[in-house]
C-alpha positions in Angstrom: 9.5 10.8 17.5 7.7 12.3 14.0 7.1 10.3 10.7 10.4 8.8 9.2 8.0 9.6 6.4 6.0 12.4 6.4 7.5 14.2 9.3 3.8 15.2 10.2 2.6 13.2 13.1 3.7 10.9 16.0 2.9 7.2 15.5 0.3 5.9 18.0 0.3 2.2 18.9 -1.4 -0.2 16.1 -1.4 -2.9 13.7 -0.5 -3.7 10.1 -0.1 -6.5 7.6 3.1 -7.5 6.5 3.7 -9.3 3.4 7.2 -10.9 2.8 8.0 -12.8 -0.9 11.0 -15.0 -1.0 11.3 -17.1 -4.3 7.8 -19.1 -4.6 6.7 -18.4 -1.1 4.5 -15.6 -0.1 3.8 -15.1 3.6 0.8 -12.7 4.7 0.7 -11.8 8.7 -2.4 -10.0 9.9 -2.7 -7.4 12.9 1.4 -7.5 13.5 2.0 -4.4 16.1 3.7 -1.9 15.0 3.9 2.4 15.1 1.4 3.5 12.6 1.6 7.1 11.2 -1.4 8.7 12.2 -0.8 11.1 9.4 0.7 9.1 6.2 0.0 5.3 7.3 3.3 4.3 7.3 3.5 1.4 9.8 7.1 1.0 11.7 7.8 -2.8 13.6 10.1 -3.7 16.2 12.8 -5.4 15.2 12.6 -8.6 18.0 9.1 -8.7 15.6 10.7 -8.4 12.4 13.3 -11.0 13.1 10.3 -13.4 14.5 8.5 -13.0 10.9 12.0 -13.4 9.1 12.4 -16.9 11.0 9.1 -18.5 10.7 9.6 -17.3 7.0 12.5 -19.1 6.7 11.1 -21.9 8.4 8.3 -21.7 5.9 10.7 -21.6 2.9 12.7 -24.3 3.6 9.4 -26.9 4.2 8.4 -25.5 0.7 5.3 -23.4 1.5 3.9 -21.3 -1.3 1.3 -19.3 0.4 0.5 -18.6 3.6 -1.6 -16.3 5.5 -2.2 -16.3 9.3 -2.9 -13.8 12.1 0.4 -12.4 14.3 0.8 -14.7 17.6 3.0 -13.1 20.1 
């Protein structure tokens, strides 16, 4: 499967940071797995990770973080 993106490369097994902004809270994960573009950068995650990062964000939210920044935990 090519770039979504670029249609240049095949992504190769990675990480990324994903940074996800709902009202006053911003939530930073570190080294979350994902396809990364080889060619471009663009970074694809699974969705049973997406929807883990969603939840905890939620979670996050609702206890009335503001910031948070931590490293992906399977």
């Amino acid at each position: 499967m090519t770039c979504v993106i670029c249609r240049q490369a095949e992504p190769e097994r990675g990480t990324t940071t994903v940074t996800l902004t709902r009202g006053k809270l911003t939530f930073v994960v570190r080294t979350v797995p994902a396809r990364v573009c080889p060619n471009c950068g663009e970074a694809c995650i699974e969705e049973a990770t997406a929807a883990k990062l969603l939840t905890t964000a939620e979670q996050l939210a609702q206890a009335g973080t503001q910031v948070d920044v931590r490293e992906y935990a399977a």
